[in-house]
C-alpha positions in Angstrom: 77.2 90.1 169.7 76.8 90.7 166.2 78.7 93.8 166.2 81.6 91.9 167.2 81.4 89.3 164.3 81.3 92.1 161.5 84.5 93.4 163.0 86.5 90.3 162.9 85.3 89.7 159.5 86.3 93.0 158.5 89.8 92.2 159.6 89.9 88.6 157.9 89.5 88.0 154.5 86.6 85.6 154.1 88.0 82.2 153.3 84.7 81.0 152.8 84.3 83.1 149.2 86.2 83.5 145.8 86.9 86.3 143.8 87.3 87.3 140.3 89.4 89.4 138.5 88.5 90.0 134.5 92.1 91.9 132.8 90.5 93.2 129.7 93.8 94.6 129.0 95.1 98.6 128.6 94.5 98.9 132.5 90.7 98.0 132.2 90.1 95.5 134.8 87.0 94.5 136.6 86.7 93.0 140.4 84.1 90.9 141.5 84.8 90.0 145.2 83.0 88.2 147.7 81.5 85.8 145.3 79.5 83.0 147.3 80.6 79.5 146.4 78.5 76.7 146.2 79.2 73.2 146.3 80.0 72.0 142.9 80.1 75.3 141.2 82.3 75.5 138.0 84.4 78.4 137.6 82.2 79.1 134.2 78.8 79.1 136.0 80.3 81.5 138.6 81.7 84.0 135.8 78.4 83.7 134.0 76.9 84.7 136.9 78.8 87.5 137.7 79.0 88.7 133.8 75.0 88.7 134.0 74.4 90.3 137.5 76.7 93.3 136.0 75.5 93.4 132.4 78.6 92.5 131.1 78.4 90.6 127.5 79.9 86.7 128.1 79.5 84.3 125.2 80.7 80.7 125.6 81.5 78.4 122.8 81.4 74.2 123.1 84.8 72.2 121.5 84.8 68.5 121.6 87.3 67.4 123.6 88.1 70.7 125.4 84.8 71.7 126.9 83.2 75.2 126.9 85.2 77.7 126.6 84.9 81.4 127.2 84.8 83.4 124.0 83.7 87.4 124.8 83.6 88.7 127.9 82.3 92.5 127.4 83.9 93.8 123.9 86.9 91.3 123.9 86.8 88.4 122.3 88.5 85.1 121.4 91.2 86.1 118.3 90.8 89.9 118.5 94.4 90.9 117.7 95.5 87.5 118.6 94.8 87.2 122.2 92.4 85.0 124.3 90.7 84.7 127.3 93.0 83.0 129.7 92.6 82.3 133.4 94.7 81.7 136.5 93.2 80.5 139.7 95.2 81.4 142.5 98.5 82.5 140.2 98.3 78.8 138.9 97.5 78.7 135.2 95.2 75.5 134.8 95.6 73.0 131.9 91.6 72.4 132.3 88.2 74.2 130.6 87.0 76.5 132.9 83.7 74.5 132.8 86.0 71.9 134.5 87.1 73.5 136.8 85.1 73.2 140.7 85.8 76.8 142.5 86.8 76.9 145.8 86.3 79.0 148.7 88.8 81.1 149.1 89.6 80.8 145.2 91.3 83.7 143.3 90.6 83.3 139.7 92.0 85.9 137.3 91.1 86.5 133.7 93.3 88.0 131.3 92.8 88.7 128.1 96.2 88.2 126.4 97.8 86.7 123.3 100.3 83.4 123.5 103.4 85.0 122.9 104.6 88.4 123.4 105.2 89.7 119.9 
């Protein structure tokens, strides 16, 4: 019965969903879990989403050739002490816009706010 399907999703993760993780660095970091995918849903559009349905700030910014690109998400944004919004899907660092990017179920996308080098 239905009972019996809750429990088994309980005990396996749900392939059919992504997740996101949003580092805003110093040990403040955000999960978003469970995060429905539809068909031809950009990573962006998802993160939008999610940003809005929580009332976090998210700002985007269009570059001609690149794509949009994520400026602010909540009180971090793009060249603040040098860092920027990169993400990972998966532990893969992706050499595409996030706008670009299709998620897909069973997708782990983290977002770190970070700078290029370590110095």
């Amino acid at each position: 019965g239905i009972e019996q399907t809750a429990e088994s999703q309980a005990l396996a993760p749900r392939t059919d969903l992504a997740s996101i993780m949003i580092d805003f660095g110093g040990g403040e970091v955000s999960v978003f879990p469970d995060l429905a995918v539809g068909p031809e849903v950009s990573l962006l559009e998802l993160l939008e989403g999610v940003t809005t349905e929580n009332g976090v700030a998210f700002e985007t910014k269009a570059f001609e050739g690149l794509g949009t690109m994520v400026q602010r998400i909540g009180d971090k944004e793009n060249g603040d002490d040098g860092r920027y919004w990169i993400y990972w899907v998966n532990n893969a660092k992706l050499p595409i816009g996030a706008d670009q990017y299709q998620i897909q179920p069973g997708d782990i996308v983290h977002w770190k706010f970070e700078g290029f080098t370590d110095e």
